[in-house]
N, C-alpha and C positions, 0 to 999 in steps of 0.2 A: 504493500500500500504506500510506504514510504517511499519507494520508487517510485510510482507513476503521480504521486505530490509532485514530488521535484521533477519530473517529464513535462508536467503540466506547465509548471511554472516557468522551467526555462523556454520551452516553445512559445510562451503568451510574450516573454520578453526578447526573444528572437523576430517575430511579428517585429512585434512596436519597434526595433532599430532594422526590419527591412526598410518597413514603410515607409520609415522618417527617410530612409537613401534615399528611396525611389523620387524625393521632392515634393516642394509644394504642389506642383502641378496636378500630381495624384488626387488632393483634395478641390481643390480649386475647378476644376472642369468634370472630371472624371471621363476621360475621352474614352474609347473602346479598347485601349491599348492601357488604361490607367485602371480602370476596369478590371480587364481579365486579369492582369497584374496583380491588385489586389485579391481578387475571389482565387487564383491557382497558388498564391502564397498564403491564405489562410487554411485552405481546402488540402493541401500538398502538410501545412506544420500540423493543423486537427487531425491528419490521418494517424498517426501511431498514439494518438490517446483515444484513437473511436472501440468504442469495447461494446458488449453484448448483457457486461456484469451491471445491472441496474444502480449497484454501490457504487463503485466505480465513477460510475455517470455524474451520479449525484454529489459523491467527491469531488469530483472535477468540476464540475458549475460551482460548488460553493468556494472550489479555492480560487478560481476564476476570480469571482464575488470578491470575498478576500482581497486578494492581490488590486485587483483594479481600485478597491476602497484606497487600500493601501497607497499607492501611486497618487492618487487625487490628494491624497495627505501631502505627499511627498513634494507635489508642484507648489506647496505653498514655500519653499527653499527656492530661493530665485536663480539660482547656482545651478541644481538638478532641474530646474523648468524649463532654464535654456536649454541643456544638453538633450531631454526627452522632449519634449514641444520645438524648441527653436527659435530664434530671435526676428521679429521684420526686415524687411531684408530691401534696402531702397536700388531701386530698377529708375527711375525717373528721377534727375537732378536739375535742378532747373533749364526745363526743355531737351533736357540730353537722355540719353540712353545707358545703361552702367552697363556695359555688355555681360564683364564678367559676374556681375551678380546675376543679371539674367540668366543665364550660362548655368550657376550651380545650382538656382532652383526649379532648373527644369523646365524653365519656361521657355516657349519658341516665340517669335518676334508676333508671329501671327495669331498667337494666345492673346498676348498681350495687349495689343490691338483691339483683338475683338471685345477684352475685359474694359478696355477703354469707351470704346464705342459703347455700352451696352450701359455704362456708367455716365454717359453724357457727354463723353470728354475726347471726340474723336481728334480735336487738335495738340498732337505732344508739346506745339512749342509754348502753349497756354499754361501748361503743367508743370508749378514749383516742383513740388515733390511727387513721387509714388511709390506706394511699398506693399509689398507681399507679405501680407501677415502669415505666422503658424497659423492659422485655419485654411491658409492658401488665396484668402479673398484679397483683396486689392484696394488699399484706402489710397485716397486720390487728394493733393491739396492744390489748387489750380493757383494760376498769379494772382495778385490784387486785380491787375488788368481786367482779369477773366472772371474774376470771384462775382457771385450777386450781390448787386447794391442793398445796403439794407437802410431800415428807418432811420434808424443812428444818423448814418452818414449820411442821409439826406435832410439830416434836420428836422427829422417828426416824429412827435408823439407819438408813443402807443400806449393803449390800456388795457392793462392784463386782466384776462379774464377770469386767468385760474384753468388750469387742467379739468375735462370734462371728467367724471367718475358715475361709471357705471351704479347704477341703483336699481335697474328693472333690467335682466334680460329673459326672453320669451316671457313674460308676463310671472315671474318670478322675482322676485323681492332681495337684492341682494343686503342680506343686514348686516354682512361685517362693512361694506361700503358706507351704510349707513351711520355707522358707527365714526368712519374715521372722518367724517364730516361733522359729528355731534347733532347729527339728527336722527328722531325715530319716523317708525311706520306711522302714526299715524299725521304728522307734519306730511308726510310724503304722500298720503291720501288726500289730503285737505288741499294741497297742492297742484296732484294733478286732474284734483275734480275744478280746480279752475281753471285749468287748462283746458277740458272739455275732456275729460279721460277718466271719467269716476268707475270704471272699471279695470283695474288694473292687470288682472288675469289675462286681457286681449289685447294690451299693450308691448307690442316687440320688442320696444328698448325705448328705456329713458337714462336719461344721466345729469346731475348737478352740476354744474358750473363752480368749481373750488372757491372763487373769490366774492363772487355775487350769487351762489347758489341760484342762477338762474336755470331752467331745465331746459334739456333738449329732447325732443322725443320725436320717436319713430311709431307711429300707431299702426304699424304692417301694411300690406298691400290694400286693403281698405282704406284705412284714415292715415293719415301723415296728420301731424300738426307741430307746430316750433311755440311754445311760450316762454 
């Protein structure tokens, strides 16, 4: 038993440092080639712990369990987070191209591209920074030039309304929401019967307004209404 423990566990951490070889790119896309990659490297390291012994089995998902708990602990050490995750990894420096970063994380020029495009940002030379996170995804930070103008910079006013918070979804009463607003159900009746909605059961979704607790509501395909 004590063998196939440690079978189990060195295969799961054999995985986790193909994977991390094989690049970001692996995760980021999953092309058909990133794909089968991953499913014949899992399928090929699972085969010598596949058993018939129901024990066994059951052993082996719980050390699974185990270990992966374990690891999730472990990424809280910033040291071992790099090493097993990996650091962002900057591909775009002001309008330029880092090749050889591109290069080690397995990204093709025509990846990258299309990650652009598909993020709004088909112009590179627009593009302060860009970097490939360990998830594989691609944060984008454009130039001043390029960036949207916001209210600030144009000299105007805005009035926060507060985050909308769920209260009613499908005609269900959400009362921990209710709570972090410091209102109860029955404010929330009284409420939405002035809104024209004293039936709340066939209300699809409402939600408070954090600052002015004002509501927004969806009265389903029937009725809409905003009060």
């Amino acid at each position: 038993m004590l063998l196939f423990i440690g079978k189990t566990i060195l295969l799961y951490v054999i995985i986790i440092i193909i994977i991390r070889l094989m690049g970001k790119s692996a995760f980021a896309q999953l092309t058909a080639h990133d794909l089968a990659g991953i499913f014949f490297v899992i399928t090929l390291a699972t085969g010598p712990v596949v058993t018939t012994n129901v024990v066994h089995t059951i052993v082996g998902m719980v050390v699974i369990g185990i270990v992966h708990i374990g690891f999730s602990k472990l990424m809280l050490f910033n040291r071992l987070k790099t090493i097993v995750i990996g650091q962002p990894t900057i591909v775009i420096k002001h309008g330029n191209i880092m090749h050889r970063n591109l290069t080690k994380s397995h990204f093709t020029l025509s990846e990258l591209l299309s990650e652009l495009r598909e993020k709004g940002h088909p112009d590179m030379a627009l593009i302060d920074f860009a970097f490939i996170e360990p998830s594989g995804d691609i944060s984008i930070f454009p130039k001043p030039e390029a960036s949207p103008v916001t209210p600030d910079q144009l000299g105007i006013e805005t009035i926060h309304r507060g985050l909308p918070v769920s209260v009613i979804i499908e005609g269900e009463i959400q009362q921990h929401n209710l709570q972090l607003i410091n209102r109860d159900e029955q404010w929330l009746e009284h409420e939405m019967a002035k809104a024209g909605f004293p039936n709340i059961s066939r209300v699809f979704y409402a939600a408070v307004r954090e600052q002015d607790h004002s509501l927004v509501i969806d009265g389903g395909p029937a009725n809409t209404n905003d009060g």
